[in-house]
C-alpha positions, 0 to 999 in steps of 0.5 A, spaced: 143 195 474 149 190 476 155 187 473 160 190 469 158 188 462 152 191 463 155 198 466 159 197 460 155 197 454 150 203 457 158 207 458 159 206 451 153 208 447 152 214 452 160 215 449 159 214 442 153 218 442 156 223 445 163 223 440 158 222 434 154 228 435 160 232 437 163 230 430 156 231 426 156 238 430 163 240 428 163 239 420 155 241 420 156 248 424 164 248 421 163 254 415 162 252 408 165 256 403 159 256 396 163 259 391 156 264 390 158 270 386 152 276 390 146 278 385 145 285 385 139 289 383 135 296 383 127 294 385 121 297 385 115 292 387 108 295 384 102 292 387 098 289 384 090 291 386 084 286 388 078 287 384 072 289 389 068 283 388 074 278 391 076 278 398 083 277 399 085 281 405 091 277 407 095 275 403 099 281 397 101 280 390 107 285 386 111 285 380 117 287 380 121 292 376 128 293 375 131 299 375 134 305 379 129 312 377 122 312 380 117 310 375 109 311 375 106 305 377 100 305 372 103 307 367 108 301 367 102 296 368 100 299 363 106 297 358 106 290 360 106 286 355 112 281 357 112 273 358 108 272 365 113 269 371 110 268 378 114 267 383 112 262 390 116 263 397 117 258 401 117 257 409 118 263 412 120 266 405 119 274 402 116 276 396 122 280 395 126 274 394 124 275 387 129 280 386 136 276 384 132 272 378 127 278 376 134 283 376 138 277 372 133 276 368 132 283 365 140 284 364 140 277 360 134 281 356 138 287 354 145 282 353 142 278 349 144 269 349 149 266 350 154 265 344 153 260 339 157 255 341 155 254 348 147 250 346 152 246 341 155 241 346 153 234 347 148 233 351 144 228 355 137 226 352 130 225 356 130 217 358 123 217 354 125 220 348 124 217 342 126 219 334 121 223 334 123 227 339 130 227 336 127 229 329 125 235 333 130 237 337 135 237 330 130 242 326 130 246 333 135 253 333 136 256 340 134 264 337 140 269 336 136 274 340 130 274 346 125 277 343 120 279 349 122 280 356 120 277 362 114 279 367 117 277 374 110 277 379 111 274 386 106 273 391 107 276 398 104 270 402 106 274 409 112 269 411 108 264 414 111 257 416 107 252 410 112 246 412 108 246 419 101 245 417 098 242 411 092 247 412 098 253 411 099 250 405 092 249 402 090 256 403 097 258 399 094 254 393 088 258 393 091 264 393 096 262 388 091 260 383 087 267 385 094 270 383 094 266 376 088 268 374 089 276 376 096 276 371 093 273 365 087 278 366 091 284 367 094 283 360 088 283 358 085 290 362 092 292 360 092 292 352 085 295 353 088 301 356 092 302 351 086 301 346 084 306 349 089 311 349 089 309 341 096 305 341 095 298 337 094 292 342 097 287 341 092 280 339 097 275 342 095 276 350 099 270 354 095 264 356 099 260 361 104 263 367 111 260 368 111 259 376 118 258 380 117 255 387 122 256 392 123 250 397 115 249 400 113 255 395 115 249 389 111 244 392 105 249 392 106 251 383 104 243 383 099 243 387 096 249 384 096 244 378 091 238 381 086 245 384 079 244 381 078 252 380 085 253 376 084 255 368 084 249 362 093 250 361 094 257 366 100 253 367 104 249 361 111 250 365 114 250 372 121 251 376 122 248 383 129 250 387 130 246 393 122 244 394 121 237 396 116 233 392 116 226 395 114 228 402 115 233 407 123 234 410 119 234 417 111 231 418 109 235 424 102 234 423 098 229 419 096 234 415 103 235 411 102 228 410 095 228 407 096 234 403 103 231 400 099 224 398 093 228 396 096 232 390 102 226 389 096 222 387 093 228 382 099 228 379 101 221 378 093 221 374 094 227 370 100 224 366 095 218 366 091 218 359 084 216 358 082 209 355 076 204 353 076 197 355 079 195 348 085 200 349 082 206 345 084 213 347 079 217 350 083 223 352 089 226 352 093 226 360 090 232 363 098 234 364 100 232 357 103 240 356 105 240 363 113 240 363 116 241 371 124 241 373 127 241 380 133 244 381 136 241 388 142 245 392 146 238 393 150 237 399 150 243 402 142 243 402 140 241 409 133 242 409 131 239 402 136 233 400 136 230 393 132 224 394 126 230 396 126 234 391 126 228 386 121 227 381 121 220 380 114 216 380 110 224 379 112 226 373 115 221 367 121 223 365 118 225 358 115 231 361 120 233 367 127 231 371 131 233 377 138 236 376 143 237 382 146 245 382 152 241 382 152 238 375 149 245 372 152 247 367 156 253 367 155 252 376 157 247 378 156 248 385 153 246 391 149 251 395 145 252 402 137 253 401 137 260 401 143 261 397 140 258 390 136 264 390 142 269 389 148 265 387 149 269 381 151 263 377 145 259 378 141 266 376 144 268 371 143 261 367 135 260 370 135 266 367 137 266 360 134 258 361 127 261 362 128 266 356 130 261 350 122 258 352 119 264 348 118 262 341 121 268 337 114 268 332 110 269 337 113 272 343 110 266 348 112 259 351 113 254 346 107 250 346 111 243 344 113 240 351 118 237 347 121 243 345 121 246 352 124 240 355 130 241 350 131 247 352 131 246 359 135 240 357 141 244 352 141 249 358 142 246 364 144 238 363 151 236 362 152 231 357 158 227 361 153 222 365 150 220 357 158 221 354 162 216 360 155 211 360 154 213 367 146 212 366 147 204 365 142 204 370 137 207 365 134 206 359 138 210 354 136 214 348 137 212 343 143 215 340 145 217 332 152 214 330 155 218 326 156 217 319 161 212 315 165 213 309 160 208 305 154 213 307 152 219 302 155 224 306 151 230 301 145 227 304 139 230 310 143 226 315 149 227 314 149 234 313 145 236 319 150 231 323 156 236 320 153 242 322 151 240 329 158 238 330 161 242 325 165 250 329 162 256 325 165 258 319 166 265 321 173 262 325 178 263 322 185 261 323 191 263 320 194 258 314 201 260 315 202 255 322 199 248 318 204 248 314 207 242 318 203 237 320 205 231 326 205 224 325 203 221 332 205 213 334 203 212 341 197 211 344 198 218 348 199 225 345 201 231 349 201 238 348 204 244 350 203 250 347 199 254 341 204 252 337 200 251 329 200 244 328 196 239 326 197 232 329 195 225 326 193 219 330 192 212 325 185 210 329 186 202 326 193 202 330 193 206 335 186 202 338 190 195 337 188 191 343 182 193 345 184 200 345 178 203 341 176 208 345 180 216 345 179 221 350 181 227 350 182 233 355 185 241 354 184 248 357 184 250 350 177 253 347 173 249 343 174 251 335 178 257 336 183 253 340 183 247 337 180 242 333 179 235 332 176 232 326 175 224 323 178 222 316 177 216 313 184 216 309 189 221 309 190 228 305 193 232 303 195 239 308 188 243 308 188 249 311 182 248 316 176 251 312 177 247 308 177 241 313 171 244 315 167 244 307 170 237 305 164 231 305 167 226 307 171 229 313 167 229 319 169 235 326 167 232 333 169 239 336 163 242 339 162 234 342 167 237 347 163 237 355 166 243 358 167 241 366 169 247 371 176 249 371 180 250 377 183 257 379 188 258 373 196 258 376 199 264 377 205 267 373 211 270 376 214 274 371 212 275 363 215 269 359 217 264 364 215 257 365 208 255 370 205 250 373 200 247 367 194 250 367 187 245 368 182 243 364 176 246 362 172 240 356 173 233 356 171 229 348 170 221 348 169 218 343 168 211 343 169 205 337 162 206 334 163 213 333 169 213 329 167 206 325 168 207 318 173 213 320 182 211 319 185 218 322 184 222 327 187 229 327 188 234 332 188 242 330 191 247 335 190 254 333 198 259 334 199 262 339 196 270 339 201 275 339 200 279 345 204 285 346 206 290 353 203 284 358 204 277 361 202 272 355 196 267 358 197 261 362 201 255 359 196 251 354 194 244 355 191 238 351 192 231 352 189 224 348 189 218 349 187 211 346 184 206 352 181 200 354 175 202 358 177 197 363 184 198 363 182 203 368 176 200 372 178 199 380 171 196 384 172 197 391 168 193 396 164 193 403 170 192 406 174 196 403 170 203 405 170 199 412 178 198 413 179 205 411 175 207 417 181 206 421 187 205 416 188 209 411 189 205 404 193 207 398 194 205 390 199 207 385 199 208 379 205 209 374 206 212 368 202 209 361 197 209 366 190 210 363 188 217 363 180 215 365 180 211 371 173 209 374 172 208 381 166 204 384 164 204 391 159 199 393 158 204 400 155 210 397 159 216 399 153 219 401 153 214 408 161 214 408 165 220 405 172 219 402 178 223 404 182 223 398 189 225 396 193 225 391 200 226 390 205 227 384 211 222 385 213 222 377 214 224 370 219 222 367 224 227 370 231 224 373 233 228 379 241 230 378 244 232 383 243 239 383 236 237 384 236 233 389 233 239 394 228 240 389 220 237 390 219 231 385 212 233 386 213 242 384 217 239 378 211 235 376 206 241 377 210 244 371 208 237 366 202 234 369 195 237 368 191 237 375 186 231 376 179 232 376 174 227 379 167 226 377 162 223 382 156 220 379 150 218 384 144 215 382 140 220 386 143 226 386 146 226 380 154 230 378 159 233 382 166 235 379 171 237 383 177 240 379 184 241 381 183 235 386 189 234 391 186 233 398 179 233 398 173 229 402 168 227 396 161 227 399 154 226 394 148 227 396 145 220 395 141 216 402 142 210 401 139 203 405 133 206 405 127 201 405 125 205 398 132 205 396 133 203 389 139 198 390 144 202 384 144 209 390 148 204 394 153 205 389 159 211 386 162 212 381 168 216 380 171 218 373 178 221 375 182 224 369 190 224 371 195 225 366 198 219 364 205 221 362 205 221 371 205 217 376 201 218 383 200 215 390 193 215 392 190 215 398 183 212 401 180 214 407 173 214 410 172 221 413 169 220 420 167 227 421 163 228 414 160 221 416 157 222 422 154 229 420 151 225 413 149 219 418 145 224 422 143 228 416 140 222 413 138 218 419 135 224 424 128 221 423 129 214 424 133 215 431 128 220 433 123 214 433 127 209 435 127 213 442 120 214 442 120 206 441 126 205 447 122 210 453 116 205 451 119 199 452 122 202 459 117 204 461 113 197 459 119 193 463 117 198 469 111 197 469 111 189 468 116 189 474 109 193 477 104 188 476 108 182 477 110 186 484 117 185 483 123 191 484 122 195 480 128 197 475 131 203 474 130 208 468 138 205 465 137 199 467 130 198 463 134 202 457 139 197 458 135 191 458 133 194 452 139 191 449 138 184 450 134 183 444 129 177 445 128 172 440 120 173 440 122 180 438 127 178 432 121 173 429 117 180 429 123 184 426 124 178 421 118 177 419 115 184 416 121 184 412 121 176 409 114 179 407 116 184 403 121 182 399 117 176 397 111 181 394 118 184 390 119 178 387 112 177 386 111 184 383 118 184 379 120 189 382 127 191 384 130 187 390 131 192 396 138 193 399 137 188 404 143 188 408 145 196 409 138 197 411 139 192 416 146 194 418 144 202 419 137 200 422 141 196 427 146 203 428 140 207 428 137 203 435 144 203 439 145 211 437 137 211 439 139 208 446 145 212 446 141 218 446 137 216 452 142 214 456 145 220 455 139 224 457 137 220 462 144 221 466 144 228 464 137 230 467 140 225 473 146 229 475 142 236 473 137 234 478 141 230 484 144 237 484 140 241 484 137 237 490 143 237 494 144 244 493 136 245 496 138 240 501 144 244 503 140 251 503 134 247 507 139 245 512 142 252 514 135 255 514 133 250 520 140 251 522 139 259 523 131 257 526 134 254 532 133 246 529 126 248 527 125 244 521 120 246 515 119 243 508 116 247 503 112 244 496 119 247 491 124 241 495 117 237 495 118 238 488 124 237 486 125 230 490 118 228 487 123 230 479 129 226 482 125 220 484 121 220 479 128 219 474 132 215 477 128 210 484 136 208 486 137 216 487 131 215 490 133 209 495 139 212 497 137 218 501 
């Protein structure tokens, strides 16, 4: 290897190899506080016996009972008569890692639902969905109890490791079949035994069983499905936490890969419906009662990222979605993979998600797909994506206006409009502090405190200029805290039930999206002034909404009077009218690019819009973005008195906290609230090949209070960049090294052939380098082809530039990493040669000059030749 360029490019990538996985390894091994509440239980696991004509010595199945006094385990099997749910571990996993959801799912059955309220909010529709759909899931009520339990099973498939070997797996789906059917029958042997003993059986014995799958344990529910053994509907519904559905995180065998082909492709011809040659049905899809959702981990989840755990091209999104932990309702956390079984947050929500599947008539799922989507849907999704117009990538559903002051507002719609919208009747307020109501004449109204008041705002004036959209966000609770209602002229003062009962008045308070709140600010002493407090719902209303509507008004409910403790904490709501594009920011490549090495900045001054949207053309799955905020005015003019004191610890007491919404086409919401210095990360992979060319895009929904203005910072953060780069890309590099040794080991051997001086390991690394222009056609090439196929095909365009750029960096970590290794074993063995050397020469020293060589420094030497010819050479 001559000459100081040469020398000097082996240097630098041996260095940025190094520092890079230096940075990755210090943000990935740095501890992740989750936020996970610990799930406690009491099991008791009673086994479920084999019967003698099956052979199935190997693997177990329990059921789980919760419950600290010892019960007797054929008298309880013989009182089973809940909903059938199966649970599936994953690689390496435990039958006992049933407890969380088991022991959640019996408390939510005892506590019964959640409050009206909860199932009310705005929420994100099916992509597919229809006005049948919509029809439906109007008529559909979420039950004021649970009327049967769940029956929590689980398989005991001896811990073995199914993400190695596709054959693992195979075996996993047998017995996972086998343990389908022996549930369904010990419901049937069970209500026989209580026949016998003169108790009434019950005729309505469960046709199908609810399987959750952990990590390869979802992988296996699915493919229990395309088995030729299983029951015509043994299985209607299935759960996946953090299992990869569109490959395996790590194909150590051919077999995964089959395997994972195999039962994708079963899938994709199960939603497939029968049809002659005329376009006549036939036959139903086989899967057409089938409904699956994943539920992936988010950033946090090493092993099974997003993009593995998506559902798209193997199950339509009429029938199944994926929804990331951290956009969950009432989670919103991103966890590891073996947190989503315990963290009580998720567990408790699936738990009480599961339980809203049973049709309170029959004490079974519902048989409608339709209606088990809505649940899962009302449930688990958010309805900021759909209410922000975050899925403009997708095809919308169809979305119902609401009614005008033309329509007969007496009428189905209307009325089922008002009851959906509407707060229940039961919420009563006091009269007596509505005797007063405000007039509003700016754009932006603010309020501070419980005070009673009703607030006017003129939608024809305030929305001049393109201002046709209204924002709101409080931390007051919707309906007992306050109400916002559309008037389509002014009234007189009416107390709010009659405001409620009045048909040509419309409430939109139950469309408020609740978001996640921040730790709430801490009070000194009782009665004294504190930091606002954070919001906790956010409502938009855009210009079709309000059409045919003149007045906006927004109740606030009085103040509780409390006695002989601190009141709460200062309450808060602001709206705002806003043009939409008033607050748009689109940052380019290059913007993400220079903020690797200067940091850049952005103002914004009071009046600003309360919704800013940022766009990242760079996802920040690749490039993490160290954001900062800082408070730098509102409104108050320092004195000289206050010349010591912070701006921003006075504007603490005024300005609500920010919160930032990332969207990702992949991995869907993350919400960070009280955001002041945070590194945002989604979870997204983008210049992929198979990438859809909107994941290389971010979106952020700030929400900043616009009587403030504030300095934001912008930064790339290179620790969080390099642990997403080899996260991402640990599979590409891998590869390329394997392509890098045999491209060296190519040159040596042409250096052979030609009887010419051979090159050393380095030096044939590093002409690695120098790419020949033969070898550029053949890169070229591949991808003129498939770009050609894609417009031929209409399909669309693949990122061409970022797959490019990161391949490229993907090639020169991969030399890097060979270098490195390459000098490491270089120096290791040099001096373990050196050091065998030294002990040799004092061996013949001590035998008077009497030399022996043994096979170990005969070995060593063979090692170090082997390695490097120029060490060889030297001695």
């Amino acid at each position: 290897m001559d000459g100081f360029g040469a020398k000097f490019r082996v240097g630098a990538l041996a260095a940025g190899f190094l520092w890079l996985m230096t940075a990755a390894l210090f943000k990935l091994l740095k501890p992740v506080p989750n936020g996970c509440v610990m799930t406690y239980m009491y099991p008791t696991y009673i086994p479920i016996t084999t019967p003698a004509n099956v052979s199935s010595d190997k693997y177990g199945l329990f059921l789980y009972h919760e419950g600290w006094k010892k019960i007797d385990f054929a008298e309880h099997l013989k009182k089973l008569n809940g909903v059938p749910v199966l649970f599936i571990p994953g690689n390496g996993g435990s039958y006992k890692q049933v407890r969380s959801l088991a022991a959640e799912s019996a408390r939510a059955y005892q506590g019964g639902p959640f409050e009206p309220s909860f199932y009310q909010e705005a929420t994100l529709l099916p992509v597919d969905a229809g006005k049948e759909f919509m029809e439906e899931s109007d008529d559909f009520a979420f039950p004021s109890q649970y009327v049967r339990m769940l029956d929590w099973f689980a398989v005991d498939l001896e811990g073995e490791h199914s993400a190695m070997d596709g054959r693992i797996l195979e075996e996993h789906t047998e017995y996972v079949v086998y343990a389908i059917h022996r549930i369904l029958d010990q419901y049937r042997e069970s209500r026989d035994s209580r026949s016998k003993d003169g108790a009434e059986g019950s005729e309505n014995l469960p046709t199908s069983v609810i399987l959750v799958g952990h990590s390869m344990g979802g992988f296996v529910a699915r493919a229990a499905l395309v088995h030729p053994h299983l029951r015509n509907s043994a299985v209607e519904t299935i759960v996946t936490l953090s299992s990869p559905h569109q490959s395996p995180p790590i194909a150590l065998q051919p077999s995964l890969g089959q395997f994972f082909s195999q039962v994708n492709e079963g899938w994709r011809k199960g939603y497939e419906a029968t049809t002659t040659h005329s376009g006549r049905l036939v036959s139903a899809p086989s899967f057409s009662r089938v409904v699956v959702v994943s539920i992936s981990g988010g950033i946090h989840d090493y092993q099974v990222r997003s993009k593995l755990a998506s559902l798209d091209g193997i199950v339509p999104s009429s029938h199944g979605f994926m929804v990331g932990s951290s956009g969950m309702k009432n989670v919103w956390l991103s966890m590891e993979h073996q947190t989503i079984l315990w963290c009580n947050q998720l567990v408790v929500q699936l738990s009480h998600t599961l339980l809203n599947l049973v049709n309170p008539e029959t004490g079974q799922p519902f048989p409608s797909v339709k209606k088990r989507l809505l649940v899962f849907v009302r449930m688990l999704q958010s309805g900021l994506p759909q209410n922000f117009k975050l899925l403009e990538h997708m095809r919308s559903s169809p979305v119902k206006d609401f009614p005008t002051k033309n329509e007969k507002d007496d009428t189905g719609e209307g009325s089922q409009l008002r009851h959906l919208y509407s707060c229940s009747p039961s919420l009563h307020w006091t009269d007596d502090g509505l005797e007063k109501d405000i007039y509003v004449q700016s754009s932006s109204v603010t309020i501070l405190a419980m005070d009673g008041k009703r607030r006017w705002l003129d939608i024809r004036k305030l929305g001049l200029d393109g201002k046709g959209h209204f924002i709101f966000v409080t931390n007051l609770i919707p309906c007992s805290g306050v109400r916002i209602h559309l008037w389509p002229e002014r009234s007189k003062t009416l107390s709010e039930a009659e405001v409620s009962s009045h048909k040509k008045i419309l409430e939109v308070t139950t469309q408020m999206i609740q978001i996640p709140a921040g730790p709430a600010p801490r009070q000194i002493e009782p009665g004294s002034q504190t930091e606002q407090a954070p919001p906790s719902a956010v409502l938009q209303l855009s210009p079709e909404e309000m059409h045919g509507f003149r007045f906006l008004t927004i109740s606030v409910a009085p103040s509780p009077t409390i006695s002989g403790r601190p009141p709460p904490a200062a309450s808060m709501a602001v709206g705002q009218f806003f043009n939409p594009k008033d607050g748009q920011r689109k940052f380019s490549p290059g913007f993400s690019v220079r903020t690797i090495y200067a940091e850049e900045e952005m103002f914004l001054k009071e009046d600003h819009p309360l919704a800013l949207n940022l766009s990242f053309s760079l996802s920040l799955g690749l490039f993490p973005i160290n954001f900062s905020l800082r408070t730098v005015g509102c409104g108050i003019k320092t004195s000289g008195d206050q010349a010591g004191v912070d701006q921003s610890s006075l504007c603490k007491l005024r300005c609500f906290p920010p919160v930032a919404l990332a969207w990702d086409a992949v991995s869907g919401l993350h919400i960070i609230p009280n955001l002041y210095s945070e590194a945002i990360v989604v979870d997204s992979s983008p210049a992929m090949w198979v990438s859809n060319p909107v994941s290389e895009r971010t979106t952020i929904l700030l929400l900043v209070d616009p009587h403030c203005s504030y300095k934001l910072n912008f930064a790339v953060s290179l620790t969080a960049a390099a642990s997403r780069f080899l996260l991402l890309y640990s599979s590409q590099i891998c590869g390329f090294m394997v392509a890098v040794i045999l491209f060296a080991l190519m040159r040596q051997a042409d250096a052979w052939e030609l009887d010419l001086s051979m090159p050393s390991l380095i030096t044939a690394v590093e002409l690695n380098l120098r790419l020949p222009l033969p070898l550029l056609l053949l890169s070229v090439l591949p991808i003129s082809v498939s770009l050609l196929l894609s417009l031929l095909r209409s399909q669309p365009i693949t990122p061409v530039a970022s797959f490019v750029g990161v391949s490229t960096v993907c090639y020169l970590v991969a030399n890097g990493s060979v270098i490195l290794v390459i000098l490491i074993s270089y120096f290791v063995l040099y001096a373990a040669a050196t050091v065998q050397v030294f002990i040799k020469k004092r061996q013949v020293a001590g035998l008077g000059g009497k030399s022996s060589i043994d096979l170990s420094s005969s070995f060593t030497w063979f090692l170090v030749c082997l390695l490097s010819i120029e060490a060889c050479a030297h001695h």
